[in-house]
N, C-alpha and C positions, 0 to 999 in steps of 0.2 A: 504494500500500500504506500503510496507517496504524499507526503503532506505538504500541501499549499501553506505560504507565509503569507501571513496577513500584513501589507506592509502600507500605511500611509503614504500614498502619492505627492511626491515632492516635487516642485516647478526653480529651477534655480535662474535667474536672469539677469544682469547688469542691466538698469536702466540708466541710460547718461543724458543730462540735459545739455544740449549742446546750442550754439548759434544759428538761429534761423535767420535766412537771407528771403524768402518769398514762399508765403503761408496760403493754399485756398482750396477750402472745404465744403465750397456750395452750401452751407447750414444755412446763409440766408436767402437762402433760392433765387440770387440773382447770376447771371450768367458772366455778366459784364462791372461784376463790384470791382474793386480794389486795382482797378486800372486792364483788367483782362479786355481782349475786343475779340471779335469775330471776322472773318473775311471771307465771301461767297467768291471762291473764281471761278465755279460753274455750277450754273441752278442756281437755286433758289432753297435748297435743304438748310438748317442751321443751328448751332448745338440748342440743346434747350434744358431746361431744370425736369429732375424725374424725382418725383415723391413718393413713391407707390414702395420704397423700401424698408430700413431703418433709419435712414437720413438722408437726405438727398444729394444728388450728382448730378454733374453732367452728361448729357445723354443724346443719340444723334443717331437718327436711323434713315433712309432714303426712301423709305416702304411708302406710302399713303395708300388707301385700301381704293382701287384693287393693282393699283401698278407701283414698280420702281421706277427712280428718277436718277440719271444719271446727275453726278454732283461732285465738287468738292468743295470742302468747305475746311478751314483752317479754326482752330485756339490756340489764340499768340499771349500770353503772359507781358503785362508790363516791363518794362525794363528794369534788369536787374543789377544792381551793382555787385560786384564779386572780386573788386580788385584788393580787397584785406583780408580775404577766405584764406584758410592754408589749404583745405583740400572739401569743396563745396562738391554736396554729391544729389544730385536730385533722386526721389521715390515718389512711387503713386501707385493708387489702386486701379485695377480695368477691370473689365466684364463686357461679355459679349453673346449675341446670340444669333442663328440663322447662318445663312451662306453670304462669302463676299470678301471681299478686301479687308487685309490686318489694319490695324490703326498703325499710323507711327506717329512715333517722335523726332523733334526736329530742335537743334540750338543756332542762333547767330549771333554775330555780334554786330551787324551789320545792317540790320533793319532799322526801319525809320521810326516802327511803332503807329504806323499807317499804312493804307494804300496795299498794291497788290503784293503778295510774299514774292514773286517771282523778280519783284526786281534786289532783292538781298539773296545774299548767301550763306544757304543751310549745309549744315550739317546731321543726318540722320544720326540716332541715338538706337543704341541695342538694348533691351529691356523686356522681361518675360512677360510671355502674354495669356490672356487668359485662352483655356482650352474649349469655352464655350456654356451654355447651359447658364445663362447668366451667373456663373462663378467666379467670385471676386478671386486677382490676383494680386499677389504685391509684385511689381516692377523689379522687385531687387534696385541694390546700389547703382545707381549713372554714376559715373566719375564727369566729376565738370572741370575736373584740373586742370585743363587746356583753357580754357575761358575765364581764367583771374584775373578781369576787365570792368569797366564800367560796361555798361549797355548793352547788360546780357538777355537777350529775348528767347524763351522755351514757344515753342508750339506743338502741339496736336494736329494732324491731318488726315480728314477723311474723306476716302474715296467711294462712290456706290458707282455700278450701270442701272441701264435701263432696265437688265433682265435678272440682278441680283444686289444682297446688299447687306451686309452686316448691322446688327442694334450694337452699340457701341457705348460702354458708361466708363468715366473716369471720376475716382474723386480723390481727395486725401494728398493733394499734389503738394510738394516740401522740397524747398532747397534750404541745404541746412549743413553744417562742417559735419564730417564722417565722422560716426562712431564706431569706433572696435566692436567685433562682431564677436559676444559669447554666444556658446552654446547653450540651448535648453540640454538642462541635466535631471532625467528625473529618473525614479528608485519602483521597483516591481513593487505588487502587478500593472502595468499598464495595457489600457484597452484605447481602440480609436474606434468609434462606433458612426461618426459623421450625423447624427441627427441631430448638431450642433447646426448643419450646412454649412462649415468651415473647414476647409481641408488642410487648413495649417492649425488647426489649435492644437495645443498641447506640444508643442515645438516641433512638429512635422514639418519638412519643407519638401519641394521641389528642384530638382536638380534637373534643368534640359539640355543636352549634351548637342542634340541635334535634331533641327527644323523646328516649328513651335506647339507641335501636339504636346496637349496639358494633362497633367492630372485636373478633374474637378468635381467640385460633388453636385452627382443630379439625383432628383427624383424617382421613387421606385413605387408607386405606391403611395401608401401611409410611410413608406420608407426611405432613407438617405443612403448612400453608396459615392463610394470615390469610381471615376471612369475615366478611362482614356480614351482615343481614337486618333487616327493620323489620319484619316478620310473626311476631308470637305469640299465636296464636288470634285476630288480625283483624291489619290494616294500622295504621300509625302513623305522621303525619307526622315524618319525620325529615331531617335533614343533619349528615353525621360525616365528619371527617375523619382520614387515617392520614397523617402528615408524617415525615420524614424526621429525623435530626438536620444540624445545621448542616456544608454539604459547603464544604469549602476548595480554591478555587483556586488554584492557584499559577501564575505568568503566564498565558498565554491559549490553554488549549489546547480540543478538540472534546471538549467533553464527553456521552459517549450514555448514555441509558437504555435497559436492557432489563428485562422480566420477562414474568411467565407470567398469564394470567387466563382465568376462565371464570365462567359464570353463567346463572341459568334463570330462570323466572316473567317475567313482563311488568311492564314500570318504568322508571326513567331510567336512563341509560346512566352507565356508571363516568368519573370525568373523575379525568384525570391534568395538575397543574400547575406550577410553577417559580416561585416568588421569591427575590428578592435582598435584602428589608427588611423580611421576618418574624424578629420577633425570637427565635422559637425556643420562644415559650409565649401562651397567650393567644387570643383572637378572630382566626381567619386574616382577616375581614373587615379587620382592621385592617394589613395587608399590601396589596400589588400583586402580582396572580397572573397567570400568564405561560400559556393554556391552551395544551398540548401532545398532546392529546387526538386530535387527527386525525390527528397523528403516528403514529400504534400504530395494529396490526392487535388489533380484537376478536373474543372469542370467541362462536360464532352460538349459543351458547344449550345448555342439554340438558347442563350440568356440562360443556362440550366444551375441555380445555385446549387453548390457542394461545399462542404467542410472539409478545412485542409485536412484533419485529423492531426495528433502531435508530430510538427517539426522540433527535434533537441536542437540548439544551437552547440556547438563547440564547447569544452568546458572552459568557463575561465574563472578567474581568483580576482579578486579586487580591481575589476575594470569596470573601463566604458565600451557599451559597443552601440553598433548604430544596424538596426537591419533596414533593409530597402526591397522596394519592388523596381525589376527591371524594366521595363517596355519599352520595345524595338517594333518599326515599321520600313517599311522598301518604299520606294517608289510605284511600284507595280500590285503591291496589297497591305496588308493589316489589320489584324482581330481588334473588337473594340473589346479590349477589358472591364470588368468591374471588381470591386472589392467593398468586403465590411466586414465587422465585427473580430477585429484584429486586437490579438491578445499575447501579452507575455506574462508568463506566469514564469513563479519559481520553487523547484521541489526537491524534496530533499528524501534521503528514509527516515521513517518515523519511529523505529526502536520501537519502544512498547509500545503502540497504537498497532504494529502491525499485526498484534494478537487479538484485537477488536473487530469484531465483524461489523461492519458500518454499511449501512444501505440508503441511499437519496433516492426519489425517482417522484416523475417522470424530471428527465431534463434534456433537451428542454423542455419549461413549464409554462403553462397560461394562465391557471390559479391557483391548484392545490399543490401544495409540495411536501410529501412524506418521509419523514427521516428514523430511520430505527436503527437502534446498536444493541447488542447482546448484550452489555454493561449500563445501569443509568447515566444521565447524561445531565449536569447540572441545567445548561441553559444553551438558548439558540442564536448567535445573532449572526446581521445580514450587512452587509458593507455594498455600499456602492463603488463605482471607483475609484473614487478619490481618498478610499478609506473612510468617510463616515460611515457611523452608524445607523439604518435607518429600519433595522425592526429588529429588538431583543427580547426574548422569550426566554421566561425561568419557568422548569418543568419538575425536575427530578425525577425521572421517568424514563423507559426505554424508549417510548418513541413521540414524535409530536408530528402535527400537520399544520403547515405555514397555510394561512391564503394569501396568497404574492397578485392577485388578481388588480390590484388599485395600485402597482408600480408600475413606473414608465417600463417600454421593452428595452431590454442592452444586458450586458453581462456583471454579474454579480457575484460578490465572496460568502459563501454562507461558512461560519465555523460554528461546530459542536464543540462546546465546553464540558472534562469532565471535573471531576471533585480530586481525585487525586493522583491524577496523571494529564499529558499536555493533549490541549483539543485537537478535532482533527479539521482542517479546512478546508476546501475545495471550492470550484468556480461552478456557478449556476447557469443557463441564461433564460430569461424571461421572455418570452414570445408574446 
């Protein structure tokens, strides 16, 4: 028998307040506050305020029911002074949805802060994009180090035709001196379940190596899943990665993996890996990757979810490691992936417990959960994931029945407390 640690979920982060050079958040739903301007050089399309979120953003689609409109329309940022920055790095959020042309970004130093963009000189900016499904991305670090100038102008450019055209939203846009990038470091068990609809919480990031297929989280249902895809209106060679944040070991215990996946169209297969000398941001090429892939049962295809069943990671002693999902596309095909309900647990032998007959079921459960052991059992309790508490039961008894029926669905720590010897623990999940 293996016993699960029950281990309060920790988030560790450096926040630095650093120098803001140009701050805009759309909060006050105007387009054009704090000096930003607009410029139509074809059509008549033009960004506009969208509320329908958490907060509002700017937002610019070419669609009008029933046809698209070929267009381009620019967001030119005020001029920016940058010439006492040591090292000014622009970030922003985007979101996107439908078929059509990437957004980009663009810097000069050369604009007039009027009139048409084409008679100044841009420079395009590289910047990660969202993979679709209106799923917010963070831009990652611009480096603006080249433009330590006065009359620095950022712009947005978008493009539609007649016969397609991307929804396009930015917000959160920041030019600001760089901060040192820590790692999220957090401690077992950890789960990413995405009914958050956030596929960076809990220090997840993105890592795309090549073309700009995204991880992002869509809809299933009543349900959340991370997905990828390299197909919008043709194929696109890509490699993206979904990483984990930095998991802490504490001595040397069996660390497993589980989660859920499925996928359809014809492509490479999703690879699942492990290192211990990524540093938590950057090129994973420049890490040692541990493949765990053949470990896990895949799903045959046709959206068909499966459980990986237990992936062991490698053993290791007082580290960090990082796992990731791989996904690879060609030019000429690729499967859409999906994932959820991703779990590292950690386990150990149990010494005396393993002379306890202990029985859970059903699991997974929807309301009633039955627990009996051959010995009494002082008491029950139920941990979310972050380590609270959220249902304990004193019994003295061999067996009890939970009704888990009025908790959210995602995965759960139930431990059995005895009176004089150590509980046993295990992972639930609630359907």
């Amino acid at each position: 028998m293996k016993k699960f640690y029950t281990i309060i979920l920790l988030v560790s982060m450096a926040f630095v307040v650093n120098a803001q050079y140009l701050s805009k958040d759309f909060d006050d739903s105007n387009i054009t506050s704090g000096g930003w301007t607009t410029q139509n050089v074809v059509g008549a399309i033009n960004w506009t305020i969208y509320t329908g979120g958490s907060t509002p953003c700017a937002s610019i689609k070419n669609y009008v029911d029933p046809d698209n409109f070929l267009c381009e329309t620019w967001l030119i940022s005020p001029a920016v002074n940058l010439s006492s920055t040591t090292q000014p790095t622009l970030t922003f959020k985007n979101a996107c949805n439908y078929t059509g042309d990437v957004l980009t970004a663009y810097v000069s130093t050369n604009y007039t802060g009027s009139g048409a963009p084409s008679a100044a000189t841009w420079t395009q900016l590289t910047f990660s994009l969202s993979g679709g499904g209106f799923a917010w991305t963070n831009s990652g670090d611009v480096d603006l180090s080249a433009y330590k100038t006065t009359g620095v102008y950022i712009a947005f450019k978008y493009t539609g035709s007649a016969t397609d055209g991307k929804t396009w939203e930015v917000d959160d846009i920041l030019i600001a001196e760089y901060a040192p990038f820590v790692p999220v470091i957090a401690t077992l068990p950890q789960t990413k379940d995405f009914n958050d609809n956030d596929i960076n919480s809990g220090g997840w990031t993105i890592e795309s190596v090549t073309g700009s297929a995204n991880w992002f989280v869509a809809t299933l249902g009543a349900d959340f899943v991370a997905k990828i895809t390299n197909y919008s209106g043709s194929y696109s060679a890509a490699e993206c990665w979904y990483i984990s944040p930095g998991i802490k070991i504490v001595g040397t215990p069996e660390v497993i993996l589980t989660f859920r996946n499925a996928f359809k169209y014809t492509g490479d297969p999703l690879l699942v890996l492990v290192s211990n000398n990524y540093t938590g941001e950057g090129a994973p090429s420049a890490a040692t990757w541990t493949d765990l892939t053949s470990q896990a049962t895949w799903s045959a295809g046709e959206w068909a979810f499966v459980a990986s069943g237990d992936v062991t990671l490698p053993t290791y002693t007082n580290d960090t490691v990082y796992v990731a999902f791989k996904y690879t596309g060609s030019a000429t095909d690729g499967s859409t992936w999906e994932l959820d309900d991703i779990s590292l647990t950690a386990s150990s032998s149990v010494g005396e417990n393993d002379k306890v007959k202990f029985e859970m079921y059903p699991n997974p459960v929807t309301d009633k959960l039955s627990i009996k052991s051959e010995v009494n059992f002082e008491s029950v309790q139920l941990y979310n994931v972050t380590g609270e508490i959220v249902l304990e039961k004193y019994c003295n008894s061999r067996s009890q029945v939970l009704d888990l029926s009025k908790f959210d669905k995602g995965v759960y720590i139930i431990k059995v407390n005895y009176l004089n010897q150590a509980g046993i623990t295990s992972k639930i999940v609630i359907e």
